[in-house]
N, CA, C and O of each residue as an XYZ file, in Angstrom:
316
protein
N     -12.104    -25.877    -11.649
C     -12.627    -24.561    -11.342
C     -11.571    -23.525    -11.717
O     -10.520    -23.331    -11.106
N     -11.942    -22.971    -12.666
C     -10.966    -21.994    -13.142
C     -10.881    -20.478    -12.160
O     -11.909    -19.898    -11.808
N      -9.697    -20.055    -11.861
C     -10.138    -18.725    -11.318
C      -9.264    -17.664    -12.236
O      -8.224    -17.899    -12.851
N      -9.880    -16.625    -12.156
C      -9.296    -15.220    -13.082
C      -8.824    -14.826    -12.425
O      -9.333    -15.093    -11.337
N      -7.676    -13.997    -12.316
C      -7.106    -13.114    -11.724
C      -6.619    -11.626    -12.839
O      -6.287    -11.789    -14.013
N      -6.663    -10.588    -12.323
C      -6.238     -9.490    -12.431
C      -4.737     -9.480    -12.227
O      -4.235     -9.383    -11.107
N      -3.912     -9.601    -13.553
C      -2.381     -9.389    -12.945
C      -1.985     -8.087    -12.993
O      -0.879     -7.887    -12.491
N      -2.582     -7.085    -13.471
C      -1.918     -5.850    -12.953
C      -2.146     -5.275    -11.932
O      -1.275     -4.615    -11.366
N      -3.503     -5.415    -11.424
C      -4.132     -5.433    -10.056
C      -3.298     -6.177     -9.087
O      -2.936     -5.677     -8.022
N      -3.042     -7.197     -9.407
C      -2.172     -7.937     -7.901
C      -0.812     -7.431     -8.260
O      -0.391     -7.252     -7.118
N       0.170     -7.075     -9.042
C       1.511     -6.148     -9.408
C       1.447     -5.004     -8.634
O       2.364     -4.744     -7.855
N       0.333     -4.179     -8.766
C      -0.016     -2.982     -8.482
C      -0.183     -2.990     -6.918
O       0.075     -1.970     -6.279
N      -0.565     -4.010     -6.370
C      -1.019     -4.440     -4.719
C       0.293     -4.743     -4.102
O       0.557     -4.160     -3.050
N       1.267     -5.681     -4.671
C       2.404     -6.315     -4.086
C       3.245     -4.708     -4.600
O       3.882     -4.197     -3.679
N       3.264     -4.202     -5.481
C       4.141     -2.553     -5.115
C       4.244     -1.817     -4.023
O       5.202     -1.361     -3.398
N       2.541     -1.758     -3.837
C       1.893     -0.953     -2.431
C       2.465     -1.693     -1.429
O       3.346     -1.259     -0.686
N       1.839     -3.166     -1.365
C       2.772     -3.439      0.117
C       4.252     -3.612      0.149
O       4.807     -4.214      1.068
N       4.979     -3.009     -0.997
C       6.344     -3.201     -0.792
C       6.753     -1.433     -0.474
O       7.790     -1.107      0.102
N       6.048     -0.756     -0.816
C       5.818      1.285     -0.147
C       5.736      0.757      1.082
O       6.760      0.893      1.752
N       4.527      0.002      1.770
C       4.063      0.149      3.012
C       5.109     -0.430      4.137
O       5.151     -0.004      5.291
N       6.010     -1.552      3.572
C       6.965     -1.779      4.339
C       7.790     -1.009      4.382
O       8.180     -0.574      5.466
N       8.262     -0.639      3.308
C       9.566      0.554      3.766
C       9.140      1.802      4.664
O       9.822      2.320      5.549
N       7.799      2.189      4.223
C       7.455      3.321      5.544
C       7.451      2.802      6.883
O       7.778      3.499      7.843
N       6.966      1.174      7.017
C       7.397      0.659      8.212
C       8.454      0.563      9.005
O       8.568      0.557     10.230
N       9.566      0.454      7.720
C      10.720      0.085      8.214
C      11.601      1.399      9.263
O      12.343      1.296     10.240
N      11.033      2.692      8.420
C      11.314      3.617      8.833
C      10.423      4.086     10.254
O      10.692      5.192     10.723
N       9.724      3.527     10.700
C       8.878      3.949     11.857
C       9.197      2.825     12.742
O       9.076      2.993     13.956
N       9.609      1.642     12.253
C      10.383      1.078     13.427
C      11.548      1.352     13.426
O      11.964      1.056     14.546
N      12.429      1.791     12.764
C      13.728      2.233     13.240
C      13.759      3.370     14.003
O      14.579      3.093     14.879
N      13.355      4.498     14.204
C      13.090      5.490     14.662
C      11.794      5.590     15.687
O      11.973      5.993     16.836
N      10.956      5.344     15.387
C       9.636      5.252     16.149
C       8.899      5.806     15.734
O       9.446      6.485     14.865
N       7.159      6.164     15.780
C       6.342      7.205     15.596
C       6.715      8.301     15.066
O       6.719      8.526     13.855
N       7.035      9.013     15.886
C       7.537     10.423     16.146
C       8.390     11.100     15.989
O       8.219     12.319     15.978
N       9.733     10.475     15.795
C      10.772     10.138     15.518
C      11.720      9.714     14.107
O      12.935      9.799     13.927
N      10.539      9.190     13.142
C      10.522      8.687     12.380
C      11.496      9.693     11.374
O      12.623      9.375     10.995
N      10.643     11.263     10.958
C      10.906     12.322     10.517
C      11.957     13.016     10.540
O      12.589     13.601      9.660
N      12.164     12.825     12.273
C      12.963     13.764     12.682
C      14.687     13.942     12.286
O      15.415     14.901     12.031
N      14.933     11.912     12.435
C      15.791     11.844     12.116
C      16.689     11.802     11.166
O      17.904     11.985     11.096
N      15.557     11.430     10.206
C      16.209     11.516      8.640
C      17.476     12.813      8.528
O      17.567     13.666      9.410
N      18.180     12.794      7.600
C      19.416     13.560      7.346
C      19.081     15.168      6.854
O      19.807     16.103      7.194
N      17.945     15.325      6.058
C      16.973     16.613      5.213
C      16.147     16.608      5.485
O      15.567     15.575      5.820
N      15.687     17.629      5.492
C      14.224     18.127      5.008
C      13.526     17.570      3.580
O      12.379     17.137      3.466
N      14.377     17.683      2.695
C      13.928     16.605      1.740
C      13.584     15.223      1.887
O      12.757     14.510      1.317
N      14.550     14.990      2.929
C      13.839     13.229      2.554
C      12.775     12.656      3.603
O      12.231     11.559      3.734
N      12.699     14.114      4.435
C      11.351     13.633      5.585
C      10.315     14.458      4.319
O       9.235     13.904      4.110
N      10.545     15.405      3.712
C       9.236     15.368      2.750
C       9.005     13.978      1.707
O       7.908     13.638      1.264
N       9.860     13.521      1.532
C       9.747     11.946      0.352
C       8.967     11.388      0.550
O       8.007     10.932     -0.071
N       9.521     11.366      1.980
C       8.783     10.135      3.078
C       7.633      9.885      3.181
O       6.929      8.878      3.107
N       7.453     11.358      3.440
C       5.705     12.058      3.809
C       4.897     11.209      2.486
O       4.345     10.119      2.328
N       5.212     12.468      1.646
C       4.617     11.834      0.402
C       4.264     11.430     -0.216
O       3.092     11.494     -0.589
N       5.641     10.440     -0.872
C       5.377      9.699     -1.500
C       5.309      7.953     -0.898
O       4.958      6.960     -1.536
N       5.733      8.037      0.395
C       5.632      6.555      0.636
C       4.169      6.555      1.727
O       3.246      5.776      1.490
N       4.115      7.576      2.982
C       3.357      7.411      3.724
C       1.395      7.849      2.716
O       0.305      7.277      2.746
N       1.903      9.062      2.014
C       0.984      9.692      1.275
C       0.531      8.689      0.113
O      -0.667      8.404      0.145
N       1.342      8.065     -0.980
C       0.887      7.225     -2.101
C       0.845      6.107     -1.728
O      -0.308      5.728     -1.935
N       1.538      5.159     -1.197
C       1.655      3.556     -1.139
C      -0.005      2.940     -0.253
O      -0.630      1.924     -0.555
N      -0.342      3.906      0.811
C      -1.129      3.400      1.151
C      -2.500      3.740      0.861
O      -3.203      2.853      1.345
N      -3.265      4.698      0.240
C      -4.392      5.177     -1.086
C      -4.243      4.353     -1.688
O      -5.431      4.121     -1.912
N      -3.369      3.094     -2.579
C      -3.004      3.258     -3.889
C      -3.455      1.487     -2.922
O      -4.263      0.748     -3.484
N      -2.993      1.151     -1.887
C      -3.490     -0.294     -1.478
C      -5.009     -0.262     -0.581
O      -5.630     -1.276     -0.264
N      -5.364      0.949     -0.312
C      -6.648      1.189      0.081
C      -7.765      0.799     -1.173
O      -8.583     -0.103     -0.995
N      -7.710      1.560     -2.431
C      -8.271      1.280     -3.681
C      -8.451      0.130     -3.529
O      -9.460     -0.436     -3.110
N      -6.826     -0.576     -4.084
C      -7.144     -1.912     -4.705
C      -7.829     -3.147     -3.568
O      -8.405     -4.141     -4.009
N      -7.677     -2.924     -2.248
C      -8.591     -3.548     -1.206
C      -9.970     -3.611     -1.422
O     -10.643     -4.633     -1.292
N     -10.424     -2.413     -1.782
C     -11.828     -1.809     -2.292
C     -12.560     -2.512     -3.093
O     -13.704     -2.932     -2.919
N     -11.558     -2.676     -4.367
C     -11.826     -3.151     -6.039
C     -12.098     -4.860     -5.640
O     -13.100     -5.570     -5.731
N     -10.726     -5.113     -5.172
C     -10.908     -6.491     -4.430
C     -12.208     -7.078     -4.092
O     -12.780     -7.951     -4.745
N     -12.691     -6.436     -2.846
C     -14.191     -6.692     -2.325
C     -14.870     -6.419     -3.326
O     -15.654     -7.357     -3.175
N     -15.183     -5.992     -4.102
C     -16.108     -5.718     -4.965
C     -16.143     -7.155     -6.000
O     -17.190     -7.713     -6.331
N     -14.904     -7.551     -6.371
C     -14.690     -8.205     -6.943
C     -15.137     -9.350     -6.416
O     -15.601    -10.035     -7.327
N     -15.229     -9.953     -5.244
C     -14.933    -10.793     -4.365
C     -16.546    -11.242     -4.112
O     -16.967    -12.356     -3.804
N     -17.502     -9.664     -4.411
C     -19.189     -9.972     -3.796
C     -19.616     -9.803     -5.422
O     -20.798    -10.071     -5.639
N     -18.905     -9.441     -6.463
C     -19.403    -10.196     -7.615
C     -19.404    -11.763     -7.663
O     -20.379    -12.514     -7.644
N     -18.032    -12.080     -7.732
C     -17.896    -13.429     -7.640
C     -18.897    -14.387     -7.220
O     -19.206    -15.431     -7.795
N     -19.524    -13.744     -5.788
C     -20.290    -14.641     -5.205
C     -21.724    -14.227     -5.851
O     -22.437    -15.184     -6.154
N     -22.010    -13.507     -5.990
C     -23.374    -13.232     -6.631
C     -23.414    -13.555     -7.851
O     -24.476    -13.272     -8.404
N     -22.281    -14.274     -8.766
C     -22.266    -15.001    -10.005
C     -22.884    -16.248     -9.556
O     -23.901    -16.795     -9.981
N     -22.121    -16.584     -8.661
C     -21.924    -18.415     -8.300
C     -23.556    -18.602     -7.609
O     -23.943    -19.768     -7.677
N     -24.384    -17.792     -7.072
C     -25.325    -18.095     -6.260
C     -25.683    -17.857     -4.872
O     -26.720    -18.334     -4.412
């Protein structure tokens, strides 16, 4: 049984969850609320915002999406 895979799709997924940990990492070191505050700038609580809390997780929301889709083709091939 052969299976296909999408390798830029799963590259593109293991990126995201490697964004989503580091925003983690930063909300357990600090906490919730806290998270922001402590950073050293204003710049790098905007980074934060951004590009890790703002892009990493859209960007693994999608490919979750594409996934399922993929996933209820599959089965509606097979029967």
């Amino acid at each position: 049984m052969g299976l296909k895979r999408v390798s830029f799709v799963d590259s593109l997924r293991g990126f995201s969850l490697l964004g989503i940990l580091l925003a983690n990492l930063v909300i357990f070191q600090y906490g919730m609320h806290g998270a922001l505050k402590n950073l050293s700038s204003q710049s790098e609580g905007d980074f934060v915002r951004v590009f890790i809390g703002g892009s990493f997780m859209p960007i693994f929301t999608l490919l979750f999406g594409f996934s399922f889709i993929k996933l209820i083709e599959s089965v509606a091939k097979k029967g």
